[in-house]
N, C-alpha and C positions, 0 to 999 in steps of 0.2 A: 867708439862703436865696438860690441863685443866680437872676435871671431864667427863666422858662421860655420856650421860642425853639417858638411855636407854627407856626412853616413847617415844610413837610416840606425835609429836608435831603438826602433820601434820595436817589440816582440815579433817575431814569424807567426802568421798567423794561415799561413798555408804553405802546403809540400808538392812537389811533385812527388810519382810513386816510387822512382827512382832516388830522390832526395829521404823522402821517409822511411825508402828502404834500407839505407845506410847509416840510418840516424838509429833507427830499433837494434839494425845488424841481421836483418832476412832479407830474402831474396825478393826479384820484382815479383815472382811467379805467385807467391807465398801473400804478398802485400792485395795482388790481384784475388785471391781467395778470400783475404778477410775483409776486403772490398764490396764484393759480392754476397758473403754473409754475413754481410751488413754490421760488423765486429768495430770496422772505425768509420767513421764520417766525411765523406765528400761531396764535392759537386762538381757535375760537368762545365765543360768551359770548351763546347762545341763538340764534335763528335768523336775525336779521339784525342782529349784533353780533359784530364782526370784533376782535379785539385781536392788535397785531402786538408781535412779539418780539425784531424780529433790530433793535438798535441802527441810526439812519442814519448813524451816525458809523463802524459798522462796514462797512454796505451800502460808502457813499463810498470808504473806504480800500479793498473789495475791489474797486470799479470802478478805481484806482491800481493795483492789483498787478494786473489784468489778470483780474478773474474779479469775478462779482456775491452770490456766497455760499460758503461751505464745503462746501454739497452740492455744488456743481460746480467745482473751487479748480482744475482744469483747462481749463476752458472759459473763455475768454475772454467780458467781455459785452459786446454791440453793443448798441444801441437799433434796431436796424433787424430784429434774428434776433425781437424782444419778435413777439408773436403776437397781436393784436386781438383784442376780443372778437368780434367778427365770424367770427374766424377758427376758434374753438374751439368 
């Protein structure tokens, strides 16, 4: 009987914002903004549990081709257009 390989092997297929924060290299505050303008993909998981969807490997490569998501693959993303929460 072959060993059994008790690690998941599996791709990550969600982040906390704290995890995804560290994975880009931005802040939680920063993660929470592009949350909100709706820049990467999540879903709630009760009232103040956040799970994100949108790969950082994909985020990064969309920051390279000149856009920060698929919702917006025309728009260019600055770090300066991001919107504080201050701001919103």
């Amino acid at each position: 009987m072959p060993p059994v390989n008790h690690l998941n092997t599996d791709p990550q297929r969600g982040w906390r914002p704290k995890e995804w924060a560290r994975a880009v290299g931005l802040s939680r505050v920063t993660v929470f903004d592009l949350l909100r303008q709706k820049r990467i993909d999540s879903v709630a998981m009760g009232p103040r549990c956040r799970i994100i969807l949108t790969p950082p490997q994909e985020f990064l490569a969309g920051l390279r081709e000149g856009s920060a998501s698929e919702a917006s693959p025309t728009t260019p993303f600055r770090w300066r257009d991001l919107k504080s929460a201050a701001e919103l």
